[in-house]
Legacy VTK file of the C-alpha trace (Angstrom):
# vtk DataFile Version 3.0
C-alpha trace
ASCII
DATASET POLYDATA
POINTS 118 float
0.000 0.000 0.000
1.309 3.489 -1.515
1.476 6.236 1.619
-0.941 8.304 -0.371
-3.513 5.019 0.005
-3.410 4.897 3.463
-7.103 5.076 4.874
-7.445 8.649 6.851
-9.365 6.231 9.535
-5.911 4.326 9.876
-4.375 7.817 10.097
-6.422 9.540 12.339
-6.433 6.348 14.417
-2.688 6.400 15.515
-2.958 9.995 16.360
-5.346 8.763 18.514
-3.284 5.862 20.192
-0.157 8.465 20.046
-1.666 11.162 22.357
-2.090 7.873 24.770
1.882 7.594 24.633
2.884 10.867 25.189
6.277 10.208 27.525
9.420 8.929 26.420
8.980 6.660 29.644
5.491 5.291 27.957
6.602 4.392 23.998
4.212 1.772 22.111
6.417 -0.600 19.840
5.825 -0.944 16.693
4.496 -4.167 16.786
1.575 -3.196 19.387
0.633 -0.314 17.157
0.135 -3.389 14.633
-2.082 -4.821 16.648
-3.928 -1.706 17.517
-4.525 -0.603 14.302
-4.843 -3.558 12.164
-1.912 -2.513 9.882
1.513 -3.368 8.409
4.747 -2.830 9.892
5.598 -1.187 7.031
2.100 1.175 6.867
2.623 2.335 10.434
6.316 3.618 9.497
5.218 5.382 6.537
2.324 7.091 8.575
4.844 8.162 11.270
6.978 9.300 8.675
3.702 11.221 7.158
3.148 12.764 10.776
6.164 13.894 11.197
6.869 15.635 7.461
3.289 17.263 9.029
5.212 19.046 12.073
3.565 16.068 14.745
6.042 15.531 16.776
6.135 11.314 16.858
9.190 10.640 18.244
11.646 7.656 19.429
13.987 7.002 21.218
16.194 3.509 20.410
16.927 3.154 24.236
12.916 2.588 24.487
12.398 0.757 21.499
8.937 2.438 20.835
7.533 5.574 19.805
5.638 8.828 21.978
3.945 11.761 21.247
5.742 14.916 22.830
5.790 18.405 21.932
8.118 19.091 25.217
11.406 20.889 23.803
13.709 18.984 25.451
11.959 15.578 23.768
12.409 17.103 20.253
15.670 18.017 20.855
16.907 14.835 22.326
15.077 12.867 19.164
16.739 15.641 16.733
19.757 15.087 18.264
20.023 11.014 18.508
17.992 10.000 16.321
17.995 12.276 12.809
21.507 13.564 13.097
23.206 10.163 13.532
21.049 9.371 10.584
22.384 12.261 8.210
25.973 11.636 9.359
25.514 8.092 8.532
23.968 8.964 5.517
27.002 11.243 4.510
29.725 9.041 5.598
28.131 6.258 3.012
27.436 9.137 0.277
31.106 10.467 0.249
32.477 6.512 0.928
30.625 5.728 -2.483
30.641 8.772 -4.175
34.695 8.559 -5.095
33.463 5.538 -7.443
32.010 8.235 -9.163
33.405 10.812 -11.762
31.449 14.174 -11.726
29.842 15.109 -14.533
30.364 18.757 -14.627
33.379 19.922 -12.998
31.118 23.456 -11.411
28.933 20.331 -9.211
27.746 20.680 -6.001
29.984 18.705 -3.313
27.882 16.881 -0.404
30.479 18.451 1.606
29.399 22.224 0.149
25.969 20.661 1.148
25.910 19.837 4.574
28.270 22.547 5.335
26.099 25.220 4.187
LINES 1 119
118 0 1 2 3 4 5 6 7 8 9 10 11 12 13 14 15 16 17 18 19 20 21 22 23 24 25 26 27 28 29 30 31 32 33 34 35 36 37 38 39 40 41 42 43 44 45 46 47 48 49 50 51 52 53 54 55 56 57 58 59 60 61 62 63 64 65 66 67 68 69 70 71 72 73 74 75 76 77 78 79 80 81 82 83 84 85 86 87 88 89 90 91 92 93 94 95 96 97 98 99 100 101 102 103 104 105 106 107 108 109 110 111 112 113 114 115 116 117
């Protein structure tokens, strides 16, 4: 199922569970939001993803191995922080690890390094 075919019941149903789980000390896995909502694994991560390209703050934390609903600061910046950023570096150490493999097209194109260090 295509994100943009996912049932605005489904949707509006895991905002509902979320504002249940709204402490880093109360996260719901991943596997008892499937159960909750009737869905695929891989539904429920799109529909997170959805929520948060939306501004709801669904976060995690990989210490609690499940998911919360917190607009709190210090939540967002803790998730921010440990979660996304250790994701982009990742991300950039395999870009630029690859990338040498490749010869750039046009010798005036944008590094990842002029990128990220915008």
């Amino acid at each position: 199922m295509e994100l943009h075919e996912i049932k605005s019941e489904s949707y509006q149903k895991l905002l509902e569970v979320m504002a249940l789980h709204r402490d880093f000390r109360n996260p719901i896995s991943r596997k008892d939001l499937e159960v909750c909502l009737g869905i695929s694994d891989r539904i429920i991560r799109d529909m997170i993803k959805k929520a948060r390209k939306r501004g709801i703050p669904i976060l995690s934390d990989s210490s609690n191995y499940g998911y919360f609903l917190s607009y709190r600061d210090a939540d967002i910046s803790r998730f921010l922080n440990r979660e996304i950023l250790s994701k982009i570096k990742d991300l950039s150490e395999t870009f630029q690890a690859l990338s040498v493999h490749i010869k750039p097209i046009d010798p005036n194109q944008i590094t990842i390094d002029e990128v990220v260090n915008r």
